[in-house]
ROLUM-269126 format. One line per field, with one value per atom (N, C-alpha, C, CB): residue in three letters; chain; x, y, z. Coordinates in Angstrom, 2 decimals. Glycine has a CB too. Layout:
<nodes>
migu = (ALA:...)
dogu = (A:...)
c1 = (X:...)
c2 = (Y:...)
c3 = (Z:...)
</nodes>
This chain:
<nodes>
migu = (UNK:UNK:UNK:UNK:UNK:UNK:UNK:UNK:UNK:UNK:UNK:UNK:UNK:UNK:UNK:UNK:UNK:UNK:UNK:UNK:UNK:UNK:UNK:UNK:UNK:UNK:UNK:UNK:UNK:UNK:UNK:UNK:UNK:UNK:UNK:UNK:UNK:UNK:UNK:UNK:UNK:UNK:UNK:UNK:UNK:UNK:UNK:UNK:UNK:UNK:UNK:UNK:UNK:UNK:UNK:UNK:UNK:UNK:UNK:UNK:UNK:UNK:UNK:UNK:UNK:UNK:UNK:UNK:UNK:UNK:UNK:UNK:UNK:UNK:UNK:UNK:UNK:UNK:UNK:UNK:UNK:UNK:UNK:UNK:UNK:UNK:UNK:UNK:UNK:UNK:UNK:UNK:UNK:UNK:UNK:UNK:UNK:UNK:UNK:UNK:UNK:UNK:UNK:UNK:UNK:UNK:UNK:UNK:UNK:UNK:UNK:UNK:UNK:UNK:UNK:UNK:UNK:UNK:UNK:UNK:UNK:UNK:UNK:UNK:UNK:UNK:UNK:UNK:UNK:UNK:UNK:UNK:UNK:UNK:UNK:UNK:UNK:UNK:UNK:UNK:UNK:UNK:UNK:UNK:UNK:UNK:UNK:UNK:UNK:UNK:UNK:UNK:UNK:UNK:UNK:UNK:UNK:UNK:UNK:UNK:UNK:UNK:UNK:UNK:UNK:UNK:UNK:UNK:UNK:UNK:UNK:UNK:UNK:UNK:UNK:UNK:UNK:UNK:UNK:UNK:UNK:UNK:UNK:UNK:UNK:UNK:UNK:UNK:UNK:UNK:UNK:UNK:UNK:UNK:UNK:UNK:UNK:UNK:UNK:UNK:UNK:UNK:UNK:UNK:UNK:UNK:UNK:UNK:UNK:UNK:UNK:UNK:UNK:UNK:UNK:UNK:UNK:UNK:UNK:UNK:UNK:UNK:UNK:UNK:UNK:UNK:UNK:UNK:UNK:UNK:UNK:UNK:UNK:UNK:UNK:UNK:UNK:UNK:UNK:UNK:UNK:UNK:UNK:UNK:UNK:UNK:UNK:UNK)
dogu = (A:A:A:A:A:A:A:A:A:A:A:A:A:A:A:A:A:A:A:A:A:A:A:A:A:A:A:A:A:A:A:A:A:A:A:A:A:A:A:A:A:A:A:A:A:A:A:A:A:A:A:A:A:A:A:A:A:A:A:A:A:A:A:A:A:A:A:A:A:A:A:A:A:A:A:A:A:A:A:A:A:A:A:A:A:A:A:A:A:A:A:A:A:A:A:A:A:A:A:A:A:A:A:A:A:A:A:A:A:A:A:A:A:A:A:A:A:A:A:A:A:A:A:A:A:A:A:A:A:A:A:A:A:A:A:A:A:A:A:A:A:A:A:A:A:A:A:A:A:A:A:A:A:A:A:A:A:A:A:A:A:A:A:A:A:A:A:A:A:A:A:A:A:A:A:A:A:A:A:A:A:A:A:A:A:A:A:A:A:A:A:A:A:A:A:A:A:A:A:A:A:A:A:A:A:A:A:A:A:A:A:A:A:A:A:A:A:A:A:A:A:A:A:A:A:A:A:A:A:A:A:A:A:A:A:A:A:A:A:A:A:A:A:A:A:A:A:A)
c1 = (-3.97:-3.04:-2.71:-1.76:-2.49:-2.17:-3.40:-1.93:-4.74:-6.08:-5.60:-8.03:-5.84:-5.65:-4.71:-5.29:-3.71:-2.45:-2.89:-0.68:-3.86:-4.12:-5.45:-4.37:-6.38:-7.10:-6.68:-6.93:-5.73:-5.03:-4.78:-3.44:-3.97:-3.10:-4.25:-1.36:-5.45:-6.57:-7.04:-7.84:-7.17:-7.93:-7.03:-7.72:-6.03:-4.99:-4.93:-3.46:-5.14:-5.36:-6.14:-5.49:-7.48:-8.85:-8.81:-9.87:-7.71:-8.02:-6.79:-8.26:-6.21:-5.20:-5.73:-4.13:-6.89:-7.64:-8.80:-8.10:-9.55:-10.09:-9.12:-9.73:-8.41:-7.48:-7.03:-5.99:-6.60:-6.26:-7.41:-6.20:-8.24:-9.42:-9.71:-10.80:-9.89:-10.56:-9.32:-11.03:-7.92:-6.95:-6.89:-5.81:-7.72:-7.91:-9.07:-7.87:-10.36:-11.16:-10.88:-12.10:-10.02:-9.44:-8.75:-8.72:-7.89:-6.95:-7.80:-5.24:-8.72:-9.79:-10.27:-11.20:-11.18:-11.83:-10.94:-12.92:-9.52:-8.96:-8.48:-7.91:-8.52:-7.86:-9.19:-6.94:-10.24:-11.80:-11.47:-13.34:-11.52:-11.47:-10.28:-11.85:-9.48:-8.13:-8.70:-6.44:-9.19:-9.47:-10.51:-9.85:-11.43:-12.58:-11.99:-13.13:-11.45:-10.79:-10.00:-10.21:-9.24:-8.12:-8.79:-7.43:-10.00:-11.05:-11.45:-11.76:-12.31:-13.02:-11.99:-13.51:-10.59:-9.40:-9.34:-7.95:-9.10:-9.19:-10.38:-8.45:-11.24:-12.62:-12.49:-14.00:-12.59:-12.02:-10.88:-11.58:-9.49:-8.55:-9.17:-7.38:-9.59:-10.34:-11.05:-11.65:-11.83:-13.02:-12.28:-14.05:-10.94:-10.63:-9.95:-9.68:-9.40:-8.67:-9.73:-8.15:-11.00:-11.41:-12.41:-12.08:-12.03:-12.60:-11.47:-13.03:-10.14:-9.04:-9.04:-8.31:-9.12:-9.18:-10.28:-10.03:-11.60:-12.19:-11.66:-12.92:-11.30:-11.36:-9.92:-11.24:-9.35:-8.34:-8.92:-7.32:-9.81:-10.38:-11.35:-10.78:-11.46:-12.58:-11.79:-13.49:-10.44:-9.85:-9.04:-9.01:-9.10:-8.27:-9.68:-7.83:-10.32:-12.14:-12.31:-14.00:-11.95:-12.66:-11.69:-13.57)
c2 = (9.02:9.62:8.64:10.06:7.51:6.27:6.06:4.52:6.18:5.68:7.17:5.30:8.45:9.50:9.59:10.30:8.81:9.05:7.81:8.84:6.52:5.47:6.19:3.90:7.15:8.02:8.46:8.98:9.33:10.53:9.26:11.68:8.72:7.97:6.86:6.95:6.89:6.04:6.68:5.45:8.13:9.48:9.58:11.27:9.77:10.01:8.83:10.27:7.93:6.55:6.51:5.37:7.09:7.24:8.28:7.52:9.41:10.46:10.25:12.13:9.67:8.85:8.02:7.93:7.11:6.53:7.63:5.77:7.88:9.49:9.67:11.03:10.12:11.02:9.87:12.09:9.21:8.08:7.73:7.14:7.55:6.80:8.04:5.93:9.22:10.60:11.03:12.01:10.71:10.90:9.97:10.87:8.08:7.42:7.91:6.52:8.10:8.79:10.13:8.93:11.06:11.86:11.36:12.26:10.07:10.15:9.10:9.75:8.83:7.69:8.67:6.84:9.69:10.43:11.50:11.04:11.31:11.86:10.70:12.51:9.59:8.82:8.50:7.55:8.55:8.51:9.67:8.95:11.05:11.94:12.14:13.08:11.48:11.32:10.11:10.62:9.11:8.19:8.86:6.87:9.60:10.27:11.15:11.17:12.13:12.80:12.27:13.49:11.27:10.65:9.97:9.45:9.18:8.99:9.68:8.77:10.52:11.76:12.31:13.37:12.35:12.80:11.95:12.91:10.73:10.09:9.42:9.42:9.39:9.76:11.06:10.02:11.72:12.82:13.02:13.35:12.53:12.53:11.53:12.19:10.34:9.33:9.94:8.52:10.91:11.58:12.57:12.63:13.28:14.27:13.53:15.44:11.88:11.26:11.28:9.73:10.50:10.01:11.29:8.69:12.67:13.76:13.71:15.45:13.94:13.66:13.18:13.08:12.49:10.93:11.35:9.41:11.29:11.95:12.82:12.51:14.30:15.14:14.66:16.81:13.79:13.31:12.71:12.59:11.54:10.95:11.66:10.09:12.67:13.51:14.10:14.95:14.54:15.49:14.87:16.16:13.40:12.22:12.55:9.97:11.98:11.46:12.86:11.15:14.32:15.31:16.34:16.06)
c3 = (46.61:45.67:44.55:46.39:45.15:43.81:42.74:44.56:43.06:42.18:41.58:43.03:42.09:41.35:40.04:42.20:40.23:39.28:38.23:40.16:38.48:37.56:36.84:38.35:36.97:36.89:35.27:38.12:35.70:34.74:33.86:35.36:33.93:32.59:32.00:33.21:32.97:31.75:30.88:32.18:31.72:30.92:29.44:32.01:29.71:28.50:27.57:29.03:27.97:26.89:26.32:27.19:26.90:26.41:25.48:27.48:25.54:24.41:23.66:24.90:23.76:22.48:21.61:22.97:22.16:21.70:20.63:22.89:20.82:20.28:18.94:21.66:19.71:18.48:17.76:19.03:17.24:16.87:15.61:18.17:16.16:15.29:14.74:16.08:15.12:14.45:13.50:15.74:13.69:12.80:11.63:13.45:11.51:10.97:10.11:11.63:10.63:9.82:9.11:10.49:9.01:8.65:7.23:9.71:7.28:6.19:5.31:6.58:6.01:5.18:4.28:6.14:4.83:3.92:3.16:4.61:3.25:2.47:0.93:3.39:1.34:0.43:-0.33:1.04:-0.13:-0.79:-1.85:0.46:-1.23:-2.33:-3.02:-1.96:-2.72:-3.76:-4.94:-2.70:-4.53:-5.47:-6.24:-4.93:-5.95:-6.17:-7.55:-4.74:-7.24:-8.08:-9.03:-7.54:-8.88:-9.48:-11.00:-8.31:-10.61:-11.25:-11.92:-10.79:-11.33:-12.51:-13.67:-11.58:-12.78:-13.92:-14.87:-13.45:-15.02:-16.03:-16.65:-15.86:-16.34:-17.27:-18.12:-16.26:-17.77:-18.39:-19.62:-17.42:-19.33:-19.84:-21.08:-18.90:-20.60:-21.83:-23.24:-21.07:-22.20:-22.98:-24.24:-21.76:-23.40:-24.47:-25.65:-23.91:-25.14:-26.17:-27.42:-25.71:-26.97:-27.94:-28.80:-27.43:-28.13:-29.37:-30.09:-28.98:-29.61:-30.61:-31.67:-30.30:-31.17:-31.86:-33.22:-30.50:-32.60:-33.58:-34.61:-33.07:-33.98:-35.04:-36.37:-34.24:-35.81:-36.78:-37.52:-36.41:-37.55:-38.33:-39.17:-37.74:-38.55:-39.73:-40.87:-39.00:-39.99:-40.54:-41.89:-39.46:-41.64:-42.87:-43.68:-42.33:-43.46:-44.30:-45.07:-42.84:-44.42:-45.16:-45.95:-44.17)
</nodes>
């Protein structure tokens, strides 16, 4: 009865363990596509400055 009961509570360590690391890989590949995105957003945001930017300068010149 005693090995039985040291049994269970390794079992449960072992899937705390599991969940744990699979909850780590979870917010990993969430903070990837946050940076991911976050990125592309401002590439972007850059890009529309410098048409701005542009069409003002045309818009002085012409």
């Amino acid at each position: 009865m005693n090995t039985s009961l040291f049994k269970r509570h390794g079992h449960m360590l072992l899937e705390l363990t599991i969940a744990l690391a699979l909850g780590l890989l979870i917010v990993a590949a969430c903070l990837s596509l946050y940076r991911a995105q976050r990125a592309a957003f401002d590439r972007a945001t850059d890009a529309a400055r410098i048409h701005d930017a542009g069409v003002v300068a045309l818009d002085l010149l012409g």
